[in-house]
C-alpha positions in Angstrom: -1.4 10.2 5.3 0.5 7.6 7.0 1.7 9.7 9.9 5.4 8.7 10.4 7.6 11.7 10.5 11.4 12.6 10.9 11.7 13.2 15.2 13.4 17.1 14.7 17.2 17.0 15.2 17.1 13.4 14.7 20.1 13.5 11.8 21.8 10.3 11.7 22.2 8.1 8.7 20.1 5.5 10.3 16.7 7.9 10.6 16.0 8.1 7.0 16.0 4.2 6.7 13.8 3.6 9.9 11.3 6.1 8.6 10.9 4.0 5.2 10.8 1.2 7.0 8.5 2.8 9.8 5.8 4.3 6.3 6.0 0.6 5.1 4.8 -1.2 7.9 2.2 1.6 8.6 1.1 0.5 5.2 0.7 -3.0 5.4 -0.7 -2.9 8.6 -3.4 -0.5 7.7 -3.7 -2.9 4.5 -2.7 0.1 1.8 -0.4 -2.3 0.6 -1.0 -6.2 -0.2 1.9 -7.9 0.7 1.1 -10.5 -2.0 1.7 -8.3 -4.6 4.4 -7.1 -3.3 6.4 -11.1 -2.8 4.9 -11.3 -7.1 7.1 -8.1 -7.5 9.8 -8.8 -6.1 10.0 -12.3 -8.0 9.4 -10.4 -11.5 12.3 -7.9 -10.1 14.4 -10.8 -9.6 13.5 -12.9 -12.8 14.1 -9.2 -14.8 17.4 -8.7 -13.0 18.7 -12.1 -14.1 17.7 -11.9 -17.8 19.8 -8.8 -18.2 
């Protein structure tokens, strides 16, 4: 578990976007994700979105 949560009443647009961003850093910084892979993704992404 990553431990980032949703402050309770905290509705605004913005909140669900800083939580995602809040989980992803959590996980790079606790190395759960390899930011290597994820630059190798985003290029196949990229090269994928451009064939089509």
């Amino acid at each position: 578990m990553l431990d980032v949560c949703q402050a309770a009443g905290d509705a605004n647009e913005d909140g669900g976007f800083n939580l995602r961003t809040r989980a992803v850093t959590v996980a790079l910084l606790r190395k759960l994700l390899n930011y290597s892979a994820l630059e190798r993704a985003e290029a196949e992404l990229r090269e994928w979105l451009n064939a089509g």
